[in-house]
Phi, psi and omega in degrees: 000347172324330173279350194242026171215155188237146161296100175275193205266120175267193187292308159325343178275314184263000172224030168308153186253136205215175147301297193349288132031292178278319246259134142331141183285326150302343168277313182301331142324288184312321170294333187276345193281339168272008173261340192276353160285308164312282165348307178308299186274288196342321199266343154336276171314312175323314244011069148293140196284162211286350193266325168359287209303313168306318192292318185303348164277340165277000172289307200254000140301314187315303195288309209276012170261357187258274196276330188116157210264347176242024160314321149210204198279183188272307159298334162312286182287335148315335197257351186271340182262007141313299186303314124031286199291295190295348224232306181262037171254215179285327243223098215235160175239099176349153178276318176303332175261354169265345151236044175267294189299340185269339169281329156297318171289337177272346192288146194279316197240080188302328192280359179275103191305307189321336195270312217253004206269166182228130157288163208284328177277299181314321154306273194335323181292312168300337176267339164313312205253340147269339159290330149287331159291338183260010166303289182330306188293323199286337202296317219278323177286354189069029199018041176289098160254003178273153185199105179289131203238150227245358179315311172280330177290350172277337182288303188309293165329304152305249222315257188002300176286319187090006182301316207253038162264350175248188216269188182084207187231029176280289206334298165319316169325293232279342169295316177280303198278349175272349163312296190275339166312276241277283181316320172296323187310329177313305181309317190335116139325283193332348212009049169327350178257031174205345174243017167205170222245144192293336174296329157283346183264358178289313178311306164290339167296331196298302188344283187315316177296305176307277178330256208335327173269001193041057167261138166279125133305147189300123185287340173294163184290075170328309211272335188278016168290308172268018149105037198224110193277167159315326184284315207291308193306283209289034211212252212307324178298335196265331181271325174257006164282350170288352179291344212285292188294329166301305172304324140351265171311335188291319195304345203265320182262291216280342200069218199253017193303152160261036184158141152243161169245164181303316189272003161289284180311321215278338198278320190263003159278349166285303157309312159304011214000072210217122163249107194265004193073181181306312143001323186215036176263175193270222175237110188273183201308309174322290167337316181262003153268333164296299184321317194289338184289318192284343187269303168324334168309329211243337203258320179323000000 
């Protein structure tokens, strides 16, 4: 049964004291939910297949018990444990198509081609620092890369339960919205995909899904049939039903951005006056401009 459970996050883990720590809780939020949102369009654009795309943001909740959340920028790291992913499934992906797409997504003018095109140093400079990050990220796993996903046990579970036996297109309802619950769940700040096990978040999307569609359920206590206690269910029907107010607040500090940067935080921790020490400061001005310097350099 080792293939259908994942090695969760233990407490030490999740309350290590790190910069991260220091971080507000709401910037933290915010990171994960907008990288583990890039990550998302990226494998899109990619056209990768969806569980791809799924194991690398739990690759990259995984890293981020590790090293911390501000080790490197943010599409950087998103995009090296993309590749990461995509490189030891079926579906492996170019270094070149992946930092087309991450250059296209980050670009401030995606209808302008000009804004998004890379120069051959600026590839290079972008493909250095994803081959190194992602020595890193594997190093940060303990080259652990499997990761089970609760997405086919939630279909089994709908066969069980008898949902697409009932009439109409609710079954199909209640199977897509239990689809689309298991995907929002990625995104989570909560990293509910690191503190429970695929059988219960399969379980707990059915929940959500059955209500939201008004299919009854079996009245007896249905879910501990599936390995899932009640206190958990209700933990978890409550964390995923919460992304909606993360997006909310972001939408609130960030505005309509598809993305942040270290230095998008580092500007709001300076409002907020919160100092994490060096550790977690960004690459300040002096840094990015010699960086900004080798690649014109490169370009000459």
């Amino acid at each position: 049964m080792s293939h259908l459970s994942n090695p969760l996050a233990t407490a030490e883990q999740l309350y290590q004291k790190t910069s991260t720590n220091a971080l507000p809780i709401e910037l933290q939020d915010s990171i994960r939910f907008y990288t583990a949102r890039l990550t998302q369009a990226a494998g899109i654009l990619l056209r990768l297949p969806q569980d791809i795309t799924a194991q690398a943001n739990v690759l990259l909740f995984r890293y981020w018990l590790v090293d911390g959340l501000l080790e490197h920028e943010f599409s950087d790291i998103s995009a090296a444990t993309l590749y990461l992913t995509a490189k030891i499934s079926a579906s492996p992906r170019s270094l070149r198509s992946i930092t087309n797409v991450y250059a296209y997504l980050l670009s401030p003018t995606p209808s302008d081609p000009e804004s998004y095109y890379l120069s051959e140093s600026s590839y290079i400079s972008f493909r250095n620092r994803l081959l190194d990050i992602e020595g890193h990220v594997i190093n940060a796993l303990g080259f652990n890369t499997h990761v089970a996903l609760p997405h086919p046990l939630a279909v089994t579970y709908l066969q069980t339960l008898d949902v697409f036996s009932l009439p109409g297109n609710k079954g199909k309802d209640v199977a897509k919205r239990t689809i689309a619950y298991l995907n929002s769940a990625l995104l989570s700040p909560q990293m509910l995909y690191l503190t429970h096990q695929p059988a219960s978040l399969a379980t707990a999307a059915i929940y959500l899904a059955a209500r939201e569609i008004r299919v009854k359920m079996p009245e007896v206590e249905w879910w501990e049939v599936f390995d899932c206690e009640r206190e958990e269910l209700g933990f978890l029907v409550v964390g995923m039903g919460s992304l909606e107010g993360v997006a909310r607040r972001g939408r609130e500090v960030w505005g309509e951005k598809g993305w942040i940067s270290r230095e998008d935080i580092n500007g709001e921790l300076v409002k907020l006056g919160v100092n994490i020490g060096n550790g977690g400061q960004v690459e300040d001005e002096e840094a990015q401009m010699a960086r900004l310097l080798d690649e014109k350099v490169g370009d000459a």
